[in-house]
C-alpha positions as CSV (number, residue, x, y, z in Angstrom):
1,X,4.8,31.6,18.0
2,X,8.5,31.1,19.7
3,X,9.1,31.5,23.3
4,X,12.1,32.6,23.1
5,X,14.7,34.0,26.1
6,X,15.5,36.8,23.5
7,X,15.0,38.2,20.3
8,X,17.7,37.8,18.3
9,X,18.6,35.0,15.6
10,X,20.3,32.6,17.7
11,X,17.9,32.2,20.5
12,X,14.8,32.0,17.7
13,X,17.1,29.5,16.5
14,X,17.5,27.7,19.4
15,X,13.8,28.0,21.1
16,X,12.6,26.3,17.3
17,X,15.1,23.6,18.0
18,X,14.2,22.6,21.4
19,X,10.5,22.8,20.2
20,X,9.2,25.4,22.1
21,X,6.7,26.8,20.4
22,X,2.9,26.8,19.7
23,X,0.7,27.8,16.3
24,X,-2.8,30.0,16.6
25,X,-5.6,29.5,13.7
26,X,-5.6,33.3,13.6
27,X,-5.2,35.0,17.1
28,X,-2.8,35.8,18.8
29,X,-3.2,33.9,21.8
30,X,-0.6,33.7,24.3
31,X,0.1,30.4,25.8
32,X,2.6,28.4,28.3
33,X,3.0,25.4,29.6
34,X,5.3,23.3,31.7
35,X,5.1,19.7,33.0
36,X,6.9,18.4,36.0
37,X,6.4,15.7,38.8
38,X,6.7,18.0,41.9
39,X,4.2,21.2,40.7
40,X,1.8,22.3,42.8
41,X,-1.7,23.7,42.2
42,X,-1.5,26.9,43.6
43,X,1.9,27.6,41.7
44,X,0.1,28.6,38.5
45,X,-0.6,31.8,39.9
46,X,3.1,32.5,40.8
47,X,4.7,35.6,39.5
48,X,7.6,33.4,39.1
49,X,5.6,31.3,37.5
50,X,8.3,30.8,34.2
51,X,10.9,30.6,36.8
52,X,9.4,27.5,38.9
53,X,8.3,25.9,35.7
54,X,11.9,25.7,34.1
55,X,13.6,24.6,37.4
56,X,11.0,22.2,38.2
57,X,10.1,20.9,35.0
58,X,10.2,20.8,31.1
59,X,8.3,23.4,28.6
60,X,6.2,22.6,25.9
61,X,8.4,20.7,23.4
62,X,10.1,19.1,26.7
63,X,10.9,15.5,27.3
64,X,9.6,13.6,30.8
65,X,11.3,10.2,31.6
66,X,11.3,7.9,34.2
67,X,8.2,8.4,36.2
68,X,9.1,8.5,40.4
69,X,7.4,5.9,42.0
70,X,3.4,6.7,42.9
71,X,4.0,9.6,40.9
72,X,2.2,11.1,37.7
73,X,3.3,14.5,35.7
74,X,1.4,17.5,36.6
75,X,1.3,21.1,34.2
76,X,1.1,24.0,34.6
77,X,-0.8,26.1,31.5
78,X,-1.4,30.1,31.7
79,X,-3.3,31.4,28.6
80,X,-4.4,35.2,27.9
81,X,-6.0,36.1,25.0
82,X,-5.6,38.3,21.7
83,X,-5.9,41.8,23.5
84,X,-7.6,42.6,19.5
85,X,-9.4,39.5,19.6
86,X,-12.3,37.2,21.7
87,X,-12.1,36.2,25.2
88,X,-11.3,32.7,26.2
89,X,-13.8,29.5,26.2
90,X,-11.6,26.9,27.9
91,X,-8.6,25.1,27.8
92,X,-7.4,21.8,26.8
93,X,-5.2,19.1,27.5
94,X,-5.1,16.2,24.7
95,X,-2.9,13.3,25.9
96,X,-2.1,10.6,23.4
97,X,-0.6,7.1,24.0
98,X,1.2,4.1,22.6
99,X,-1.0,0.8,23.6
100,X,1.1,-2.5,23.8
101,X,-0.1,-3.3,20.1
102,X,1.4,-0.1,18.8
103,X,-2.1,1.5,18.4
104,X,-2.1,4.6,19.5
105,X,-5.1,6.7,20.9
106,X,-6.2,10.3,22.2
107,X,-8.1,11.3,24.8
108,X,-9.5,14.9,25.2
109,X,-9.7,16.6,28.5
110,X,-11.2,19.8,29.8
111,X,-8.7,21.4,32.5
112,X,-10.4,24.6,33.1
113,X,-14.0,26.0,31.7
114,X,-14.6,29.7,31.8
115,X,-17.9,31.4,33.2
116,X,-17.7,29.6,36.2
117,X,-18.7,26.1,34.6
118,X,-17.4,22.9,36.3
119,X,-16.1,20.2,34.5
120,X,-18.5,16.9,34.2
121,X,-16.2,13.5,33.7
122,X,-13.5,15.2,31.6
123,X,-15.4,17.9,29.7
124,X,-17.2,21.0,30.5
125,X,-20.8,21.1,31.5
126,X,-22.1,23.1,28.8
127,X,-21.2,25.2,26.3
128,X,-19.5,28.5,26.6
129,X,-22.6,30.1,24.8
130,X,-22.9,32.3,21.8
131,X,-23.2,36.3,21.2
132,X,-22.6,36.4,17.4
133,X,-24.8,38.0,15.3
134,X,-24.3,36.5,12.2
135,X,-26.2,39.8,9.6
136,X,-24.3,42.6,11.3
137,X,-20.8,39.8,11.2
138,X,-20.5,40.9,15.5
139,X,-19.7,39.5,18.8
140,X,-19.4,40.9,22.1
141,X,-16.8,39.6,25.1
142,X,-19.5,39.4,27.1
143,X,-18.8,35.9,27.9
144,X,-15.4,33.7,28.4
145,X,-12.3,35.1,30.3
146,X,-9.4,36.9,29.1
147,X,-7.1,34.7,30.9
148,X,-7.5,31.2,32.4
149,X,-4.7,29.3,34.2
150,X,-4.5,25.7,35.0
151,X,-3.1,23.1,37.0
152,X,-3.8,19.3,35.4
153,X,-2.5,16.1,36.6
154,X,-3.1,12.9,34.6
155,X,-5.7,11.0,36.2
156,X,-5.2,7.9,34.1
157,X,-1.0,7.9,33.9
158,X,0.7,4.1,33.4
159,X,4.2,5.1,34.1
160,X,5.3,1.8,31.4
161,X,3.3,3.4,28.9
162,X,5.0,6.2,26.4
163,X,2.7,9.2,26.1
164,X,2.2,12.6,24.8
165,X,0.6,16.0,26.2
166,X,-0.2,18.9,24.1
167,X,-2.1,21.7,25.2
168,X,-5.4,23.2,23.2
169,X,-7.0,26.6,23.7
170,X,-10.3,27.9,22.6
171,X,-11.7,31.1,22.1
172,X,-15.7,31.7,22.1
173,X,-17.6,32.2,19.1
174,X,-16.9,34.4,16.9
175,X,-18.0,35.7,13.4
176,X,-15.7,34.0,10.1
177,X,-14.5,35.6,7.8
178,X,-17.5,34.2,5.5
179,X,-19.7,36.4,7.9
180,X,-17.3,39.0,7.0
181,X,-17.5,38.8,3.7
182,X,-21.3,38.4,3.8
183,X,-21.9,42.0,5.6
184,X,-19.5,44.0,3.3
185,X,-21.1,42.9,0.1
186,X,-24.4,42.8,1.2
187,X,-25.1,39.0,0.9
188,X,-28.3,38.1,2.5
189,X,-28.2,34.1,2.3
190,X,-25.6,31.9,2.4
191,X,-25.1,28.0,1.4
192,X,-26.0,25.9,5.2
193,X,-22.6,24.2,4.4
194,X,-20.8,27.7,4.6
195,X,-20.1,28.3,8.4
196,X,-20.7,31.6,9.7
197,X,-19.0,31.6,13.1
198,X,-15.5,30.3,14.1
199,X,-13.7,29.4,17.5
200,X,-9.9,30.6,16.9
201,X,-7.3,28.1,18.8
202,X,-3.8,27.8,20.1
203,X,-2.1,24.5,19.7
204,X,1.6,23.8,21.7
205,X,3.8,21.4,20.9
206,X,3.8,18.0,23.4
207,X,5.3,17.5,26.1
208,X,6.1,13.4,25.8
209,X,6.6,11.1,28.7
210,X,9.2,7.9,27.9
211,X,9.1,5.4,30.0
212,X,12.8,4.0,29.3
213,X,13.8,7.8,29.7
């Protein structure tokens, strides 16, 4: 998917160029995200939100340099789901770094749980739950949220060290296309190793921090 300001070649074009643009496994998931050092919490739920984000900060595909001093970058993430499609389990924030070695590692962190569930350390205190039913290949949206917004700040930011920030979304269980497959042609038993229920996901590209800017 391409946020782009219009739809026509050249600003396609130039939305794939600055890299602002995020894949689905399947749904269509809408997703946004900006990162800045001066966002605040409650301006997620602005109906300028777009607006603020651009003239405060950088979209996904954006470049942060230069860290202020006592400072560390902030986003701001709206996601709605597939209209045609399953309501949202949570969302994501994977940051990755560069350690002095060259290494570089990832660290996973849950920014907003749906159904009411708080976040324990940097994940969600339980799953979202399951309503498939796996013989009639089913689900209902009788859990997760059709949209979640989210305001993250990085807990653990080293403004000397180069990072990246790309945001994850999750759907709840649903059935795969195996299950699918399964109730049309009447399949009773499948192999354990053939999975029978799916979470569809959006993945943006990173925002990355440098700190020689």
């Amino acid at each position: 998917a391409v946020w782009s300001r219009e739809n026509t070649r050249d600003a396609i074009w130039d939305a794939f160029k600055r890299k602002e643009v995020y894949a689905t496994t399947g749904s269509r998931i809408v997703v946004r995200v900006f990162g800045g050092w001066d966002f605040k919490a409650d301006e997620v739920e602005r109906h300028n939100f777009a607006d603020r984000g651009y003239g405060g900060g950088v979209p996904m595909g954006g470049d942060l340099s230069a860290a202020p001093a006592g400072k560390a970058p902030g986003f701001m993430i709206r996601a709605l789901r597939d209209p045609d499609n399953a309501n949202l389990d949570r969302i994501q924030v994977i940051k990755g770094w560069r350690k002095s070695n060259g290494e570089t590692e990832e660290r996973i962190y849950d920014v907003v749980c749906s159904d009411n569930r708080a976040i324990a350390g940097n994940r969600c205190e339980r799953p979202v739950g399951n309503t498939v039913n796996v013989a009639e290949a089913s689900y209902t949206n009788t859990i997760g949220e059709p949209l979640l917004t989210a305001y993250w700040k990085d807990p653990d930011f080293d403004p000397d060290q180069a990072a990246f920030y790309y945001v994850r979304v999750l759907e709840i269980p649903k059935p795969s296309w195996q299950a699918y497959d399964a109730r049309y042609y009447g399949i009773s038993e499948m192999s354990q190793e053939v999975p029978m229920t799916i979470q569809d996901r959006a993945y943006t590209s990173p925002i990355w921090y440098a700190p020689e800017g």
